[in-house]
N, C-alpha and C positions, 0 to 999 in steps of 0.2 A: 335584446340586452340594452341596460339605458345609458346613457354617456358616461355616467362616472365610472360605472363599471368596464366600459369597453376603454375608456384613459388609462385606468388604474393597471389593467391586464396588460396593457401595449407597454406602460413604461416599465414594469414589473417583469417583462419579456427581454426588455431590450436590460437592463441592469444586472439581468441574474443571469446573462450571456456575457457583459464585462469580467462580474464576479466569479462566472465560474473559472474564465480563461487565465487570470489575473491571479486565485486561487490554485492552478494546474501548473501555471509557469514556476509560483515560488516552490513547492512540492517536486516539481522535476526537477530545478537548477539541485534542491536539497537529495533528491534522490541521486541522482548523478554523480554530485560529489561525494556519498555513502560507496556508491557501486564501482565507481572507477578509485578509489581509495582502498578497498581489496582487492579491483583489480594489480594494484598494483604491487598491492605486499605478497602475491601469487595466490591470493585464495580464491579467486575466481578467475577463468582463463578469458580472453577479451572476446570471445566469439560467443559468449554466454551475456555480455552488457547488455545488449539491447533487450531481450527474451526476458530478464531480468527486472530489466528497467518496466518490461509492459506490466508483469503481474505484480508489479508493485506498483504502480498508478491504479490501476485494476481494484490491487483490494483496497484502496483508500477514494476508489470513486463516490462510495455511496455517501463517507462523510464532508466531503466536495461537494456534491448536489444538493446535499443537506444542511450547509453553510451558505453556498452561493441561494439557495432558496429560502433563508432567515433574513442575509442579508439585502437582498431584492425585495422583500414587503417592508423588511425595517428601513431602507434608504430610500422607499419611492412614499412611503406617507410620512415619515422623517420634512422630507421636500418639502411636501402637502403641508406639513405645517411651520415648517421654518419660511414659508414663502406666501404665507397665509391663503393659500387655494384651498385649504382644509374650512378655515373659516368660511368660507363662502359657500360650500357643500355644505356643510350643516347649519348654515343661517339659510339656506333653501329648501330645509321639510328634511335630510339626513341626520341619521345618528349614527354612532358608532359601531352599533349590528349591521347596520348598513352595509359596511363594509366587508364582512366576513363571508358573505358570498363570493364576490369575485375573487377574493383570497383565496378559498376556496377551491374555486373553480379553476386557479392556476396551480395550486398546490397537489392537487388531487393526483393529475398524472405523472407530477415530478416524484411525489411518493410512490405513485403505480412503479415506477421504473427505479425506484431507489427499491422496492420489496423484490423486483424480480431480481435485482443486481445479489442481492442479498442472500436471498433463499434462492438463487438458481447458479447463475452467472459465478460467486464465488467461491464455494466449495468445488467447482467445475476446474478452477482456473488454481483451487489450491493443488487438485489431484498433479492436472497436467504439473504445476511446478516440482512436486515431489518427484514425481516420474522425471523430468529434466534435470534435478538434481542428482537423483542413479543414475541417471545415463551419464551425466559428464564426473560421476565418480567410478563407474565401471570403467570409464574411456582415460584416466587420471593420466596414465602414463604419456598415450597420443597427446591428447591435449596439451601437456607442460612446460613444451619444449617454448616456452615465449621468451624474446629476446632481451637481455641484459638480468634478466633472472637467474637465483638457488632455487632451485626448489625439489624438495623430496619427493620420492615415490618408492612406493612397494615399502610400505612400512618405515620408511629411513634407509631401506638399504641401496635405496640408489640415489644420487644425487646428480642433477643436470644440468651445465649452463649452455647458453647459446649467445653469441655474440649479435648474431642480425640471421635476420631471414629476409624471404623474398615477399614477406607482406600475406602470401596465401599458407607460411607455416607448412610448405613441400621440400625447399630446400633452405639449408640450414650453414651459418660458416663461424668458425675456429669455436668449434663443440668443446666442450669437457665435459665428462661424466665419470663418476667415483659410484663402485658397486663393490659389495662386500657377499663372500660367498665361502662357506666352510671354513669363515675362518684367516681368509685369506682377502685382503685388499689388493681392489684392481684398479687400474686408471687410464681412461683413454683421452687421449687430444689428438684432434686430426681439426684438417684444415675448413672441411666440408662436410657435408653430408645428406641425404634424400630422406625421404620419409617414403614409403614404398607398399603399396599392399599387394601380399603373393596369391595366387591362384588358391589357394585354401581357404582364404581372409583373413589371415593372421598379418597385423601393421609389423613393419619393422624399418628400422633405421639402418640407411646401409651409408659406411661414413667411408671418406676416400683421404688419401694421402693424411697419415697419423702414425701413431704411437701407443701402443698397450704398454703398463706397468703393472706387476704384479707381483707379490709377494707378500709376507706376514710382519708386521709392525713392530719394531724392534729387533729386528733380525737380519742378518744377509742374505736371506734365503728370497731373493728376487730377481725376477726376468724380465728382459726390454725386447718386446716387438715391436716391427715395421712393419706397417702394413700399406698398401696401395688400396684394396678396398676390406672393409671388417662389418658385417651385418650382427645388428643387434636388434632380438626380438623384442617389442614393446608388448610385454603382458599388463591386460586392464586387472585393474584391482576389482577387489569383489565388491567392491559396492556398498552404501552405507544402507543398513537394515530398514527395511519399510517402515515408519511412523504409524501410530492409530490414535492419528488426532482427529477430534471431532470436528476441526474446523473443516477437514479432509471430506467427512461424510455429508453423505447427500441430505434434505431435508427431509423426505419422505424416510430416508433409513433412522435419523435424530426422532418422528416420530412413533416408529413402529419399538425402538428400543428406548427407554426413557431413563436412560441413567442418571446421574446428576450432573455428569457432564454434557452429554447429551440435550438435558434440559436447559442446559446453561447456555450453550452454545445457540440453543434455539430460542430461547428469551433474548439473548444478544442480534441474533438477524430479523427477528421483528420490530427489535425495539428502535430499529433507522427508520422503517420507515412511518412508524406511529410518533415516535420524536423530531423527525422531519415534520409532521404537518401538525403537531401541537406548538413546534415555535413561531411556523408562517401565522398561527393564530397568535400567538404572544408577540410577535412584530406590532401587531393593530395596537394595544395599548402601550405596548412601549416606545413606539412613534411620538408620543404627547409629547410637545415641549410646553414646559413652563417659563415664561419668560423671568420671573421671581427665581428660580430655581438654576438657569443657565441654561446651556444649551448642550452641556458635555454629560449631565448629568445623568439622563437616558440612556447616552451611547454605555456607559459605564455596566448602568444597572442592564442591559442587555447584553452585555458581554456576560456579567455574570450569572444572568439566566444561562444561558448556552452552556458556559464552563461547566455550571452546577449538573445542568442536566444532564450533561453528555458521562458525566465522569460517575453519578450514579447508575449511569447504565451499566457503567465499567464495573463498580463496587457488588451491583444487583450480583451478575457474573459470579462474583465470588462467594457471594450469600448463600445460590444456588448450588456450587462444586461442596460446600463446605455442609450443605445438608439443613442452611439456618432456616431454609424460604422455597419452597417449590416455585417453579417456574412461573405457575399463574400467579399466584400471592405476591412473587418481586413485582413483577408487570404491572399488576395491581395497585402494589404500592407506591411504584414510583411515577410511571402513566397516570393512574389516579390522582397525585398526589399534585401533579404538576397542573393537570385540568381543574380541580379544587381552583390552585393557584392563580388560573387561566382568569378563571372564573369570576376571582374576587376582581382581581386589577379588570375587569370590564363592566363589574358595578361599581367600584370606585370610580372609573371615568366615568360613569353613565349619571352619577352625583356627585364627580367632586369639580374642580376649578378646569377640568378640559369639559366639561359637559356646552351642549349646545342644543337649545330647543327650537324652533319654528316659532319666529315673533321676537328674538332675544339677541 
């Protein structure tokens, strides 16, 4: 490998490990406060945040690898030429094809691992979430009991607050819970309470030193119990109905069935990692600076390469469910359409005011 290539790799290495970390941090802080901001209105229970939190870093890895790896070839020859080292490589027998090898050859496995992320890794990682999604709505009643919380279950007809627990959500102090039955409203407050599982497996809350209220709304027709201990069975809900989303299905099953969704789905998991390594090539020409021109100019026009292309991915998508574009035809079009582009901006530099020949 000859020096420029082995520089170019080392610093392209060491940038697009800044990039990616720096990329993950702003994403997490933002995922974070999405996740704990339902946790808090009760629509997700806190023992679900973390599990949460991973499958959504998860499905937004591969467009993270595929940003941190645009911006690593665009900020390391960016350098190259705002610090005139670019000059000097190509006033010694380089040009600008020169460079797309070692691009290249750093690009290559970061896309290997953006296509497996893709096509393997997360339809894998949609199943498991769906599946953790029925289980903690089968479990809704267990689960709800979280501290300084309303929150309903069993259709609305029970309502639960809990003042504090012991942190592990076993034991529970000054409960109230409001359930509606035949008609008749109930109301319990006790001071305490356990959470308890009986030899059958059925959860149940067994609350100590309280009060039941009961009777019908409008009425005198009501009774006041004391009680020292009252067990109340926590029945899980049934669960919210399985999804058939394609994002769900495996790659090989998207091939074997080609619906339009189907094909949509799978035009959208190849097109990361094809659009991953067609921008590491579009980094080389858009590195140029112009001194005439500024120096923000580039940065601009390569944001809005990125934008552009990421979001006809997104359109393709829709071309495809809608029946305008088979799956190859989008891919076609817009892959194509961007290496066309690739294409031109690398004979423009190759003859316009970045060019550099051997003797010049």
């Amino acid at each position: 490998m000859r020096i420029h290539q082995r520089a170019l790799i080392r610093e392209m290495t060491a940038t697009s490990v800044y990039a990616l970390a720096g990329l993950a941090a702003i994403v997490a802080v933002t995922l974070v406060a999405r996740i704990f901001g339902r946790a808090a209105t009760g629509d997700l229970v806190p023992q679900a945040i973390l599990p949460f939190l991973g499958f959504s870093l998860l499905h937004l890895t591969p467009v993270l690898l595929s940003l941190a790896l645009f911006m690593a070839v665009f900020l390391t020859l960016n350098r190259y030429w705002r610090d005139s080292e670019m000059v000097i490589w190509l006033s010694s027998g380089l040009n600008h094809l020169d460079w797309i090898r070692p691009v290249l050859q750093f690009a290559l496995p970061v896309s290997l691992i953006i296509a497996l992320l893709s096509l393997v890794l997360l339809p894998w990682a949609a199943q498991k979430r769906v599946g953790y999604e029925q289980f903690l709505s089968s479990q809704q009643d267990t689960a709800n009991l979280s501290p300084g919380l309303f929150v309903e279950a069993a259709g609305g007809r029970k309502v639960y607050f809990v003042e504090a627990s012991d942190g592990l959500d076993r034991q529970v102090r000054n409960v109230f819970i409001r359930s509606e039955q035949h008609g008749r409203i109930g109301i319990i407050a006790a001071q305490q309470g356990n959470r308890v599982i009986m030899d059958n497996g059925d959860p149940y809350l067994v609350l100590e030193n309280g009060r039941r209220y009961e009777g019908k709304p409008g009425s005198m027709d009501f009774r006041v119990m004391e009680f020292e201990r009252y067990a109340i069975r926590l029945e899980p809900s049934t669960g919210k109905p399985r999804s058939d989303n394609a994002k769900e299905r495996d790659t090989l099953e998207l091939i074997q069935n080609p619906s339009p969704e189907n094909q949509a789905e799978l035009g959208w998991r190849a097109g990361h990692p094809l659009s991953a390594l067609i921008l590491a090539l579009f980094a080389i020409p858009l590195s140029f600076i112009n001194p005439r021109a500024g120096r923000s100019l580039n940065i601009l026009f390569a944001i809005l390469i990125y934008a552009v292309y990421n979001n006809l991915i997104g359109l393709s998508e829709g071309w495809v469910v809608r029946q305008s574009l088979s799956a190859g035809a989008s891919m076609l079009l817009i892959h194509g359409s961007m290496a066309v582009l690739l294409t031109l901006l690398f004979w423009l530099r190759m003859r316009g005011p970045g060019r550099w020949r051997p003797g010049r």
